[in-house]
C-alpha positions in Angstrom: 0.0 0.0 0.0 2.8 1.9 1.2 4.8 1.5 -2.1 1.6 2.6 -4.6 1.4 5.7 -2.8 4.7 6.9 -3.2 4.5 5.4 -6.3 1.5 7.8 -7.4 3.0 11.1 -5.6 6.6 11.2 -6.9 5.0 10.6 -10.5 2.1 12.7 -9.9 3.4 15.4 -12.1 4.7 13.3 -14.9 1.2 12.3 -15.5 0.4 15.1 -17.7 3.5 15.9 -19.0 6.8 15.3 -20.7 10.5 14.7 -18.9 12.1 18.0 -20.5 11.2 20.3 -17.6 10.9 17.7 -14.7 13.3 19.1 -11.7 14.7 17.1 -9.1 15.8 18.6 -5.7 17.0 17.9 -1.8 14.8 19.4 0.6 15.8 19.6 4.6 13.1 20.5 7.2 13.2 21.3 10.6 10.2 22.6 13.0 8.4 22.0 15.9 5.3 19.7 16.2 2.4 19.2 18.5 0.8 15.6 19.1 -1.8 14.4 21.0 -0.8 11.2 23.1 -3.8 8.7 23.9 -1.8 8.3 27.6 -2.4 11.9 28.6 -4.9 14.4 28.1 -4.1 17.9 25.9 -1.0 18.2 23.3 2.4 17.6 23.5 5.3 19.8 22.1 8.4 19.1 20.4 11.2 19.3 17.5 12.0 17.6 14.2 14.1 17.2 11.6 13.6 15.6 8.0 14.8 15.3 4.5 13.6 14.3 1.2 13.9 13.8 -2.5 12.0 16.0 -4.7 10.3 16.1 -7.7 8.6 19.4 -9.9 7.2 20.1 -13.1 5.7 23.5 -13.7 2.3 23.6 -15.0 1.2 24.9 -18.9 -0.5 28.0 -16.4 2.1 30.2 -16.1 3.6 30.7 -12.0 2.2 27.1 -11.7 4.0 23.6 -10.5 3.4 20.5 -9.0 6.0 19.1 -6.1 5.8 15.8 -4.5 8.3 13.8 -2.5 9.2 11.2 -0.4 10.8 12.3 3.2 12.2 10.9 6.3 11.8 12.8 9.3 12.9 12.4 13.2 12.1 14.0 16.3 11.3 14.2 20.1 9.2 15.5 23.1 10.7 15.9 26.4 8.7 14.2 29.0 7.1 15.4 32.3 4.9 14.3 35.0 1.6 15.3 32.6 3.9 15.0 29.5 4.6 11.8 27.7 8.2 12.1 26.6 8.7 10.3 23.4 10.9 10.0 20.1 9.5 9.3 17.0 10.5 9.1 13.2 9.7 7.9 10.1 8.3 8.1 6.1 6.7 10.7 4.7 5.3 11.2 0.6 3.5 14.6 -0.4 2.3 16.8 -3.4 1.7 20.2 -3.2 0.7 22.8 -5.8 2.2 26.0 -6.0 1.6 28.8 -7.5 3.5 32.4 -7.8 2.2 35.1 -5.6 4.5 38.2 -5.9 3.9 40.5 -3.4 5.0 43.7 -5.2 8.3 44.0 -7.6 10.7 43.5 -5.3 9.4 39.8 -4.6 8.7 38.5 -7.9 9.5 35.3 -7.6 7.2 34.8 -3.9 4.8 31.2 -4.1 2.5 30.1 -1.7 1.4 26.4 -2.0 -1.6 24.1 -0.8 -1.3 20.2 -0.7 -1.1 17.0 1.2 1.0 15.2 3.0 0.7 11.2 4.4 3.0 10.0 7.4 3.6 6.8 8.4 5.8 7.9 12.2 7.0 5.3 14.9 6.9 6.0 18.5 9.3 4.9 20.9 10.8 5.4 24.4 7.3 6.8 25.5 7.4 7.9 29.4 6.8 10.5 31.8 9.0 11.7 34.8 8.2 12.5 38.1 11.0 14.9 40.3 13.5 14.0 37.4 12.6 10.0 38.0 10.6 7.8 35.7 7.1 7.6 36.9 5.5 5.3 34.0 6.4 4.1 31.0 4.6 3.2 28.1 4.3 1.0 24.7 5.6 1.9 21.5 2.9 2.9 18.9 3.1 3.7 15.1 0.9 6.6 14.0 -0.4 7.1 10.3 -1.3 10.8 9.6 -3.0 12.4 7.1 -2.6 16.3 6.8 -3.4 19.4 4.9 -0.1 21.3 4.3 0.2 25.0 3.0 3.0 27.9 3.2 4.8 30.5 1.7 8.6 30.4 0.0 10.4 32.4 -2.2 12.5 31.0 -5.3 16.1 32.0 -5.8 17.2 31.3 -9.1 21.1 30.2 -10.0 22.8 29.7 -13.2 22.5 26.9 -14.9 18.7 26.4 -14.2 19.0 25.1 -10.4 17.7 27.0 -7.6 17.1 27.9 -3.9 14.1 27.4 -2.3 13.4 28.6 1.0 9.9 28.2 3.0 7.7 28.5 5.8 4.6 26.1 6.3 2.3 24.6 8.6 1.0 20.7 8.4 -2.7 20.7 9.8 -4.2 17.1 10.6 -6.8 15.5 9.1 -6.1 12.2 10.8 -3.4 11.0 13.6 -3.5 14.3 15.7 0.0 15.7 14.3 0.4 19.0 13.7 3.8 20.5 12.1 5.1 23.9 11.7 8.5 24.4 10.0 11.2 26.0 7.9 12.4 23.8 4.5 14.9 24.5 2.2 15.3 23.0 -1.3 17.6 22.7 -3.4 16.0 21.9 -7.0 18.5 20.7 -10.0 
């Protein structure tokens, strides 16, 4: 199952067209998250990091493209006595669509983007602490989480046809209570 969806969002944009303009790149995230552990009541905070591999195509529209990917990503939660401390990592596969939003003509080259994103996250060493001891600990658990992503970046082109692409976005969950919020950079070639 696992393997036809990453399947169907890295091709996603050759479906429609031709390999000529298809761009590859190597995106690195990092953020914060929030979760919401069945052991505890309210949401838990904490920090990740992730990479992927890229893929875009722009659009026939003009200021339009497609990116999907396929990500790893690893992070943790400290723990407290209402806190379940936890680290957690795993796959991710996404598709966004962007489109160019320049603010005014200094910014041409300003995108903001709407998509999805599916994560498949394992979580281990789950406990909480009591007076710096361990008061309970808890069973692993894998989490599969579907979310609604969007942001903001801004495209810095290089010779040679690569570029820079710095952004800003926020995941919002559909299912698995994860919510991101983060900085990415890509690197398209």
């Amino acid at each position: 199952m696992l393997r036809k969806i990453f399947l169907f969002v890295l091709l996603l944009p050759l479906s429609t067209v031709a390999l000529a303009d298809y761009k590859i790149g190597l995106m690195a995230d990092v953020g914060m998250f929030t979760l919401e552990d069945p052991e505890t009541s309210g949401t838990h905070r904490g920090d990740y990091i992730g990479a992927a591999l890229t893929g875009s195509y722009p659009l026939k529209w003009r200021g339009q493209s497609v990116l999907s990917g396929i990500g790893y990503l690893t992070g943790s939660a400290s723990a407290s006595a209402t806190d379940v401390g936890q680290n957690y990592s795993g796959y991710y596969v996404f598709s966004r669509w962007q489109v160019r939003t320049p603010i005014n003509r200094s910014l041409p080259e300003m995108y903001s983007f709407f998509g999805a994103k599916y994560m498949h996250t394992k979580h281990t060493d789950r406990h909480t602490v009591y007076e710096g001891y361990l008061k309970d600990r808890f069973k692993d658990r894998d989490v599969n989480a579907l979310e609604f992503t969007m942001g903001a970046s801004y495209k810095l082109k290089h010779e040679g046809g690569s570029s820079s692409i710095p952004s800003i976005y926020i995941d919002f969950p559909l299912s698995g209570k994860i919510m991101l919020f983060g900085l990415s950079y890509l690197y398209e070639f």
